[in-house]
C-alpha positions in Angstrom: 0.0 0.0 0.0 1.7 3.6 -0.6 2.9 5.7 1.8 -0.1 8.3 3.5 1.7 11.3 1.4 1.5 9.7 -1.7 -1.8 8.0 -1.4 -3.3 11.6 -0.9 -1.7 13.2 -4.3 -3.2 10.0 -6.3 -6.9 11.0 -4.3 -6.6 14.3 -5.5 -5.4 13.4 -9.1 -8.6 11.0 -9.6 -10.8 13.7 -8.1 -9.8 16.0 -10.8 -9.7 13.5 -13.6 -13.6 13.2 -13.0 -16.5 15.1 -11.5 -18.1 12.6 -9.4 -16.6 9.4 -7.4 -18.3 6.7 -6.0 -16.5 5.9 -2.9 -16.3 2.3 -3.2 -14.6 2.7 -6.8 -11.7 4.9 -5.3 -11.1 2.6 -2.3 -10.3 -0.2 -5.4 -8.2 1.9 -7.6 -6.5 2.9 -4.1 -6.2 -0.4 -3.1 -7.2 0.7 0.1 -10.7 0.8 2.4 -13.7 2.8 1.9 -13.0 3.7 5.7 -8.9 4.9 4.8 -10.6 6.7 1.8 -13.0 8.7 4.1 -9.8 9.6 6.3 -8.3 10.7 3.7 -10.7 12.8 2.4 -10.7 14.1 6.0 -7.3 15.2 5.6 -7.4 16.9 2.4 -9.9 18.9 4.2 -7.8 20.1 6.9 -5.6 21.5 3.7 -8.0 23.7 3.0 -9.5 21.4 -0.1 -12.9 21.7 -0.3 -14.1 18.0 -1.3 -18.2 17.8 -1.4 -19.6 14.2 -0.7 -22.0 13.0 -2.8 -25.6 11.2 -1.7 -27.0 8.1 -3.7 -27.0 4.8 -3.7 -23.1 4.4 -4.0 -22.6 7.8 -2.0 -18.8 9.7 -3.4 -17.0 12.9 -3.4 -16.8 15.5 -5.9 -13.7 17.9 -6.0 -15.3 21.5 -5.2 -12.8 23.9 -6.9 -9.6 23.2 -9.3 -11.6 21.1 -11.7 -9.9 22.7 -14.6 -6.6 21.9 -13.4 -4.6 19.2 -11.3 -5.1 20.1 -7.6 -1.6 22.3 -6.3 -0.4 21.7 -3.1 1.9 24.8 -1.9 2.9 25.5 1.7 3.0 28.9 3.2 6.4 30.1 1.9 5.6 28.6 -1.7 2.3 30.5 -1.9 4.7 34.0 -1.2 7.4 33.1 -3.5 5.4 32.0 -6.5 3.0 35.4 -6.1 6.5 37.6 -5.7 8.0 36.0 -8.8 4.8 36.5 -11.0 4.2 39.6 -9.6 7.6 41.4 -10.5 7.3 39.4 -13.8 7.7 43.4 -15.5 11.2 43.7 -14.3 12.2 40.4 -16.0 12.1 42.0 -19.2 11.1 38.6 -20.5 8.0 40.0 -22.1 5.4 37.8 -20.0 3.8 40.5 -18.1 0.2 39.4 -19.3 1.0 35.4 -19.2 1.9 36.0 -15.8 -0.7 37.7 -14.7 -2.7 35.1 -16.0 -0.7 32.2 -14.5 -1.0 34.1 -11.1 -5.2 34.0 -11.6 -5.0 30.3 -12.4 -3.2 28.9 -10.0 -5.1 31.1 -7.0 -7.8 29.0 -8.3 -6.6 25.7 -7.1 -5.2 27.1 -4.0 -7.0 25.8 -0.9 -9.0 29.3 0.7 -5.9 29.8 3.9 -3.5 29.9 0.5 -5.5 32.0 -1.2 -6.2 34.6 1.0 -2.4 34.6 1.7 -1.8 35.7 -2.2 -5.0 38.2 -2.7 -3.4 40.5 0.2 0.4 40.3 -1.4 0.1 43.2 -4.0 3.7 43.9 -5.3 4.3 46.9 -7.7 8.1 46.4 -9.4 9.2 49.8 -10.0 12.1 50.9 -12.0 15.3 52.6 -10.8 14.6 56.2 -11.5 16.2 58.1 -14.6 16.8 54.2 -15.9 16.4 53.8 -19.9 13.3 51.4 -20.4 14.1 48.0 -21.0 13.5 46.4 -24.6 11.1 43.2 -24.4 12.3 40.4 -25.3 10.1 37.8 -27.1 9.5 34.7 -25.0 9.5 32.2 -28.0 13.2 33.4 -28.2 13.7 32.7 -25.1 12.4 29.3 -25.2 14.6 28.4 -28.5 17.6 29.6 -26.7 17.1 27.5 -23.5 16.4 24.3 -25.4 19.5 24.8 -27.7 21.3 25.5 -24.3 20.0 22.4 -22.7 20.0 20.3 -26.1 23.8 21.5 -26.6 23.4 22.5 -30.2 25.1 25.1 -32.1 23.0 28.1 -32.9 22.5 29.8 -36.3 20.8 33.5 -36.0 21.0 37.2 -37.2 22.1 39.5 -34.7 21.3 43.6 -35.2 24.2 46.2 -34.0 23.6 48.3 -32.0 25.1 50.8 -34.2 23.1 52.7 -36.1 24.4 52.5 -39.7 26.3 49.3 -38.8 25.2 46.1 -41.1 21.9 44.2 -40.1 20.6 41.1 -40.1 19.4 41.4 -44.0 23.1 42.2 -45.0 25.7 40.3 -42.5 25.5 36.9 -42.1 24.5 34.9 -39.7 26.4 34.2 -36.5 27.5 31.0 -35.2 27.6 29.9 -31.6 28.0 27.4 -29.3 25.1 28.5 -26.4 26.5 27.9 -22.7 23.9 29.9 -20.5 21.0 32.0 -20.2 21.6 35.2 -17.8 19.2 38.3 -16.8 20.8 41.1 -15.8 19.7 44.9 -14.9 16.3 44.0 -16.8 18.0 42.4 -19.8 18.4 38.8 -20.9 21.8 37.7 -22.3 23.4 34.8 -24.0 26.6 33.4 -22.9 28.0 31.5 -26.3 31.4 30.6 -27.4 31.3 32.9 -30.8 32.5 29.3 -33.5 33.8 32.3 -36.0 35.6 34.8 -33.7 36.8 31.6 -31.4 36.1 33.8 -28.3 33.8 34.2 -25.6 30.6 36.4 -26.3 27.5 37.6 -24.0 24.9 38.8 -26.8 22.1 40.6 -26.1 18.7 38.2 -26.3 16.5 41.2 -28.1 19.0 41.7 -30.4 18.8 37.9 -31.2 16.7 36.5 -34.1 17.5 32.4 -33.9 17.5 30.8 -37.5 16.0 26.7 -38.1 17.6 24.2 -38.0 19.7 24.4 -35.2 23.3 22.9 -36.1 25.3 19.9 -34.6 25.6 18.7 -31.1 29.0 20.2 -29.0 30.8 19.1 -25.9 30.3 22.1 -23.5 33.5 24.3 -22.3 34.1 26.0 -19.5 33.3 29.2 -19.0 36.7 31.3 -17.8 37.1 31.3 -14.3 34.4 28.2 -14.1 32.0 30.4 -12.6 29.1 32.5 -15.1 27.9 35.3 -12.9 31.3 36.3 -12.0 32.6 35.9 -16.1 29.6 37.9 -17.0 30.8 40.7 -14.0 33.7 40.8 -15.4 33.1 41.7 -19.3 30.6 44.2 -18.1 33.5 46.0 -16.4 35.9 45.4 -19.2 38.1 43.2 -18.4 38.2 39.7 -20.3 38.8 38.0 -17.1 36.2 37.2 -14.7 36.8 39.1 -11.8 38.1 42.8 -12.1 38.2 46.1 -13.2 40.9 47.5 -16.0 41.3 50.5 -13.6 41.6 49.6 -9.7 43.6 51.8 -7.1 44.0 51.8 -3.2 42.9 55.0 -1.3 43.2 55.5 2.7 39.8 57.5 3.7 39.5 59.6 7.0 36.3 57.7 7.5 35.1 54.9 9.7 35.1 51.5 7.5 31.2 51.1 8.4 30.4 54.0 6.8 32.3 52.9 3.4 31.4 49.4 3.2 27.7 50.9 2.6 28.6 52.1 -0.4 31.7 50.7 -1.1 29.8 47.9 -3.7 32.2 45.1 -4.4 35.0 47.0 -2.9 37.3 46.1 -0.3 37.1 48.0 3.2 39.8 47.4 5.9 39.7 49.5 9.1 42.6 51.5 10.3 41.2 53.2 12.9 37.8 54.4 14.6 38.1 57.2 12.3 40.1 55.9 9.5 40.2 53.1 6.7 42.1 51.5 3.6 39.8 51.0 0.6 40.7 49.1 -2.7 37.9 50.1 -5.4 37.7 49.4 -9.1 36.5 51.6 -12.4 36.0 51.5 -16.0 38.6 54.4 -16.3 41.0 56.5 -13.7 38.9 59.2 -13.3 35.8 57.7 -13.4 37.6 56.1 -10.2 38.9 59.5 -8.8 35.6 60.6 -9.2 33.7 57.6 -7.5 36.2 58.1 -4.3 35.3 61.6 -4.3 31.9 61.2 -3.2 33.1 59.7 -0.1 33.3 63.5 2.4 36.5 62.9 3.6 40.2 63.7 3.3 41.9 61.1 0.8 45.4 59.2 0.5 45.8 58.1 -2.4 48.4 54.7 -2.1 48.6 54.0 -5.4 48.8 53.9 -8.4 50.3 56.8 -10.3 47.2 56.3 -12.9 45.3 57.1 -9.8 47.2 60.6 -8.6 47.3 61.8 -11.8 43.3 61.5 -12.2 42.7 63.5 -9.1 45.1 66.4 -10.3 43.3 66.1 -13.6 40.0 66.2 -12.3 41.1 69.0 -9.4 42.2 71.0 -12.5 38.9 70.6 -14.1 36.8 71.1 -10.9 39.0 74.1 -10.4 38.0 75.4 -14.4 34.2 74.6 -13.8 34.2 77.3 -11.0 36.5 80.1 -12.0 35.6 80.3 -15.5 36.1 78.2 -19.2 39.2 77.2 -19.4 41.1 74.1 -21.5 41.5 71.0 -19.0 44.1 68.8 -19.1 44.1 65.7 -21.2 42.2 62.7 -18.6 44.7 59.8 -18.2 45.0 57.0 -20.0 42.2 54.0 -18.7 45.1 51.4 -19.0 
């Protein structure tokens, strides 16, 4: 006889494959009695499922609600995390904001009443980081032929638009090839990490920019991405580097500031404390005085340990600062970013 657990999930998956049940037919396909089915019916009742018994001769149970789909069980924790997720569906950029919205409806359906009242009074609103550039949509069908070529391993033909004006579209250049490795969202936008067959490099392509040609080509043996690790390879080409981990510009500063006050808004920068009232920070930048200019916010004497790059960004952008308040004048040349 199966276990109590799974004995209730097949009750609840004959309830929904008919409307009515005589009682003495489920206790057979159960292989159980029509006593254990009545205790189990019992239980399923305590979850909140609202099973009707049925009068006649044979006497059953009917399935009240979550007829039109198979009955969901969900605990407490569940029931918040699957409302969260299809509730801040918009910030996905995925482009499923109605199918979500629509999944959400359908599965409060076959909730039992406790779940449900849980999700009707979680209302989520996902709102964008102010002054951010609205995020293009991307098509879900793309998605969905991108994540069974990354999961069939198969080498992927498709057109891919510049995102320079002028530069050669999709009806002109011809198509890429890739080997896809993994799927990413980040900021609102959906990527592709591929090994690029033609450059014989690493590439993260933009998914909206993606337009996947049929058939898919041959089967590849996966590599690895560099470092072994995809969020922190992805990190690292967003900051320019074409290792996985760091910045082209980095410098070491010593701040009149305790380190608690940093670390807040230090990002993925390092803190040490020297002091109650003093501390070493190590940050990273796209260019020198992009990193001058980050440590600058910080109100605070600075040290600057090193490098040179780094000195000579603060003089340049003291020189500038200082032109911005007196009056036009040329400012020096910025530093080089390497």
């Amino acid at each position: 006889m199966q276990k109590t657990s799974a004995r209730l999930l097949s009750l609840l998956s004959l309830l929904q494959a008919r409307r009515d049940w005589p009682g003495q037919l489920l206790a057979e396909r159960l292989e159980v009695s029509p006593r254990t089915v009545r205790r189990d019916v019992d239980r399923l009742r305590e979850l909140g499922y609202p099973i009707v018994a049925t009068k006649g001769p044979d006497g059953g149970y009917r399935l009240g609600a979550g007829t039109e789909l198979p009955p969901l069980l969900f605990d407490d924790d569940q029931a918040v995390a699957l409302t969260v997720a299809l509730q801040t569906a918009t910030a996905t950029g995925a482009g499923i904001e109605e199918a979500a919205a629509r999944a959400l409806s359908t599965v409060r359906q076959v909730m039992p009443a406790r779940l449900r009242h849980r999700v009707d009074a979680l209302r989520i609103t996902a709102v964008e980081h102010a002054g951010a550039r609205p995020q293009p949509r991307v098509d879900p069908r793309v998605l969905m032929t991108l994540s069974a070529a990354v999961r069939a391993r198969e080498v992927l033909r498709f057109d891919y638009t510049s995102a320079r004006v002028g530069d050669d579209g999709p009806a002109t250049a011809p198509p890429r090839r890739a080997q896809p490795h993994h799927l990413v969202t980040r900021g609102g936008r959906w990527y592709l990490v591929a090994w690029d067959l033609d450059r014989e490099d690493w590439r993260t392509f933009r998914v909206d920019r993606i337009t996947p040609r049929t058939p898919t080509g041959p089967r590849f043996t996966p590599r690895e991405v560099p470092g072994g690790e995809v969020a922190a390879f992805v990190a690292g080409r967003f900051r320019g580097s074409d290792g996985p981990g760091d910045w082209p510009c980095r410098g070491e500063v010593i701040l009149d500031l305790p380190a608690a006050d940093v670390s807040a808004f230090a990002h993925d920068g390092v803190v040490e404390e020297l002091g109650p009232d003093r501390c070493r920070l190590v940050l990273g930048a796209w260019s020198w005085p992009g990193l001058a200019a980050t440590i600058g916010r910080f109100d605070a004497d600075i040290e600057v340990v090193g490098p040179a790059e780094l000195k000579d960004a603060f003089a340049y952008l003291a020189r500038r600062y200082a032109d911005a308040a007196g009056g036009p004048a040329e400012p020096a040349p910025p530093p080089s970013s390497r």
